[in-house]
ZAMARGU-4260 file (C-alpha; in steps of 0.2 Angstrom, whole numbers, plus 5000, padded with zeros to 4 digits):
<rodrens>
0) 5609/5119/5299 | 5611/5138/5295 | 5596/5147/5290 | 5603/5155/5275 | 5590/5165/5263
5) 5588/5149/5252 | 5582/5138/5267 | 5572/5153/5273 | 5563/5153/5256 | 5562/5134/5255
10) 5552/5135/5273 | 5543/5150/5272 | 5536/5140/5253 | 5533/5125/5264 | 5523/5133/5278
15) 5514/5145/5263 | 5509/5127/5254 | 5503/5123/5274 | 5491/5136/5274 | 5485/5135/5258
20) 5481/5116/5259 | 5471/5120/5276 | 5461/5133/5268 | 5457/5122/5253 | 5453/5108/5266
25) 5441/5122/5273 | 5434/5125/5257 | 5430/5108/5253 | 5421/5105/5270 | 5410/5122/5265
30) 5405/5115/5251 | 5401/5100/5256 | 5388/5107/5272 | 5382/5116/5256 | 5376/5103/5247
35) 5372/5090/5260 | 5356/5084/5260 | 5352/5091/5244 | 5348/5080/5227 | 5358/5092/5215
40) 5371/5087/5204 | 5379/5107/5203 | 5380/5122/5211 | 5371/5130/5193 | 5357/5119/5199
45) 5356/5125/5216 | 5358/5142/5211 | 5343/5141/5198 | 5333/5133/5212 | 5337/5146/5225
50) 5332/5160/5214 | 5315/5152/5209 | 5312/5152/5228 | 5319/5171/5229 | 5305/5174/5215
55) 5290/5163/5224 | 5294/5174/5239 | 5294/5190/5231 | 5277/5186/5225 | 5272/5180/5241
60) 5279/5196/5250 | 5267/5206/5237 | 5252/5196/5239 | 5254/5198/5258 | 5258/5216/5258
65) 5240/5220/5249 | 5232/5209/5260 | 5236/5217/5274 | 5233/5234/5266 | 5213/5228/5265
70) 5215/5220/5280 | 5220/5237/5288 | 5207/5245/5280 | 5193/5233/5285 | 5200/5237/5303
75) 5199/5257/5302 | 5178/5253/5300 | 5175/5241/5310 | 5168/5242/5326 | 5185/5246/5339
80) 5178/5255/5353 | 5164/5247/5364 | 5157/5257/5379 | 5142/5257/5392 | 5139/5266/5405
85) 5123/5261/5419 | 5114/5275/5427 | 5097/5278/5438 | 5089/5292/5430 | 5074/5292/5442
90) 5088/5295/5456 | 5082/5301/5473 | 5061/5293/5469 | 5065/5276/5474 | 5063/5270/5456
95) 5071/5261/5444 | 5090/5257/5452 | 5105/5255/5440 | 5095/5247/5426 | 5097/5260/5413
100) 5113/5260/5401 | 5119/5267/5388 | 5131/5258/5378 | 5142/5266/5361 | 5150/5257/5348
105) 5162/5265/5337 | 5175/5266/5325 | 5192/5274/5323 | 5185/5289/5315 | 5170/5290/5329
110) 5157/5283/5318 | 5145/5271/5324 | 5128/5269/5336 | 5124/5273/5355 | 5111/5264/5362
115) 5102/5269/5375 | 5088/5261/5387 | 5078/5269/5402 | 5072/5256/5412 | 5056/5262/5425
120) 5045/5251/5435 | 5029/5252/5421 | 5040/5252/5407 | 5057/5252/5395 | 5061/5262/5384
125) 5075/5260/5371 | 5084/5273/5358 | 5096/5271/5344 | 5107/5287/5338 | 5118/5287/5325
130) 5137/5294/5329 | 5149/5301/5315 | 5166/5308/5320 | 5159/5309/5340 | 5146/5316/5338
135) 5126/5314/5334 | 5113/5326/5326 | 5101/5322/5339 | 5105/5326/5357 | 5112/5315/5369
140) 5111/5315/5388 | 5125/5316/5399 | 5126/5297/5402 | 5126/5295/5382 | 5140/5310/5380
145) 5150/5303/5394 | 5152/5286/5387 | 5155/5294/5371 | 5170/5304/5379 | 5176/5288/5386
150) 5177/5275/5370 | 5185/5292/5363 | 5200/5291/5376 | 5202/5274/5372 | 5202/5276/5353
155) 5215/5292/5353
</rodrens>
């Protein structure tokens, strides 16, 4: 058989009819993965029902975003840094040991409460100080400042 231009058009027809037929084939088996499994008669259906699910998520990605958004808030003052710090203030007179503390709790901003307690052998004595942005109006001992200065490395 010589391969003249009219047997060259006939093959090159017959494998282009080939190619096509295996890409419908393709086709078909896409579609049906598509719509296996699903109770819907047509693709307008399925496309209706996939874009009331685009919607339903859309409203769930918005009621979520402002959730977190007071979530976050809520977070910023509430208590985040815990500290406590034992001392002896009575050290070198035989008296009291490591029973004192003094313990901070504070927010992001450095707001919050240190309490402190000295313990001796007739007594305890305990304090509360308000903290806003590190810092107290009344004064603080070195045990209270230093336990301050560490919740406020951990915080930054």
């Amino acid at each position: 058989m010589l391969l003249t231009s009219t047997n060259i058009i006939i093959l090159s027809l017959i494998l282009l009819n080939i190619i096509i037929g295996l890409l419908l084939l393709r086709t078909e088996l896409r579609l049906k993965k598509l719509f296996q499994g699903k109770k819907i008669s047509n693709l307008e259906t399925l496309l209706s029902t996939l874009h009331k699910d685009v919607q339903d998520f859309h409203i769930f990605k918005k009621e979520s975003i402002a959730g977190m958004q007071l979530l976050n808030e809520k977070i910023v003052k509430s208590i985040r840094g815990v500290g406590l710090v034992r001392f002896n203030p009575f050290k070198g007179k035989g008296f009291g040991g490591d029973q004192s503390f003094a313990s901070v709790f504070l927010n992001d901003d450095g707001d919050g409460v240190i309490i402190s307690s000295i313990y001796s052998r007739d007594r305890v004595s305990t304090y509360a100080k308000p903290i806003k942005n590190f810092e107290s109006t009344y004064d603080l001992s070195t045990e209270e400042q230093k336990v301050i200065t560490n919740v406020k490395k951990e915080l930054l």
